[in-house]
N, C-alpha and C positions, 0 to 999 in steps of 0.2 A: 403823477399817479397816486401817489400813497399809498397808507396802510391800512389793514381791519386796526380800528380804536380811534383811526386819528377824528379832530374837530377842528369843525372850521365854523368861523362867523363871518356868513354870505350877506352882501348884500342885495338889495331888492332885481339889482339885473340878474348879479349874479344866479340867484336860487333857481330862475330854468334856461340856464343853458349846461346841455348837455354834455359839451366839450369844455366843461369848466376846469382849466387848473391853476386852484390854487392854494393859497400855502397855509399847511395844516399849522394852529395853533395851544397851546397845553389847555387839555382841557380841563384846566382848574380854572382858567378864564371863561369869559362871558363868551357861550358860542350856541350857534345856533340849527347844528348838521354835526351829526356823528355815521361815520362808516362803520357800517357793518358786514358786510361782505366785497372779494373782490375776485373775480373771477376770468376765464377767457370768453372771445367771443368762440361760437364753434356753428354758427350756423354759415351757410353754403354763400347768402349774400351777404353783404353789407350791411351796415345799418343802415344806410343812404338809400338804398334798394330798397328796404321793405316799406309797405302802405304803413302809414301812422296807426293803423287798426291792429296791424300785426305787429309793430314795434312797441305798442301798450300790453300785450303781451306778453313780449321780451322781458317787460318790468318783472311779472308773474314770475315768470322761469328761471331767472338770472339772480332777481333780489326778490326772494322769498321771506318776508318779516314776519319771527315768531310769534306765535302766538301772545306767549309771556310780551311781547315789545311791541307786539299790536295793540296792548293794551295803554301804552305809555304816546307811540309815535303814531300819526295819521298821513302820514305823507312818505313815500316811497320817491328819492330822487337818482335816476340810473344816467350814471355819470360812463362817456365815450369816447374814445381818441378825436383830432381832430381829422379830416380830409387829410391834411399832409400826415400827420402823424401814421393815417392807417397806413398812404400810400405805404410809409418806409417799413410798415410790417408791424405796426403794435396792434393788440388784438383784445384789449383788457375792456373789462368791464366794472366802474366801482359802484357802490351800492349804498346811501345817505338815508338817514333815516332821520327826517324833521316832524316839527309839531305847529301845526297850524291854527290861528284861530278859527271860529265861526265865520269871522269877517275875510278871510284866506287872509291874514296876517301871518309871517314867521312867527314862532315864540325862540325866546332864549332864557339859558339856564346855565350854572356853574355846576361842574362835576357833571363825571358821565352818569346814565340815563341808560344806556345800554345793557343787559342782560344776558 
């Protein structure tokens, strides 16, 4: 799961999957995803349940990225339990906040970035 601060440097599978875990790096290193929020789920379905229209949404509601860090990050990554994981009852929500080129490239950088 992690923390609000941690940084991870994802690679290209990595960066959209969802049920991504893995292992936070010091962000004085080269990385490429900072968490900035981490929350519960609290809606009535699943993530698995709702339409992808309603689950981009979720992004909205869940990882809400400041203003001030709207202006640094363009990309919102909302990180989910896996299937078994929900079965056994985790419910978390984390919240990544990347930088992407024009070309939808990652960017990376040393030192946090977050505000």
């Amino acid at each position: 799961l992690g923390k609000v601060k941690d940084c991870y440097q994802l690679n290209a599978s990595q960066i959209n999957q969802v049920n991504l875990i893995a292992k936070a790096i010091p962000c004085t290193k080269t990385h490429n995803s900072e968490v900035f929020a981490i929350s519960n789920w609290s809606e009535d379905q699943s993530p698995e349940e709702l339409p992808p229209v309603q689950m981009m949404g979720m992004a909205s509601k869940y990882c809400p990225l400041s203003a001030k860090n709207a202006t640094i990050f363009n990309v919102v990554k909302m990180r989910l339990p896996s299937s078994a994981a929900w079965s056994s009852g985790e419910r978390w929500v984390r919240c990544e906040a990347m930088k992407f080129t024009a070309a939808g490239k990652a960017t990376s950088w040393v030192g946090r970035k977050l505000k």
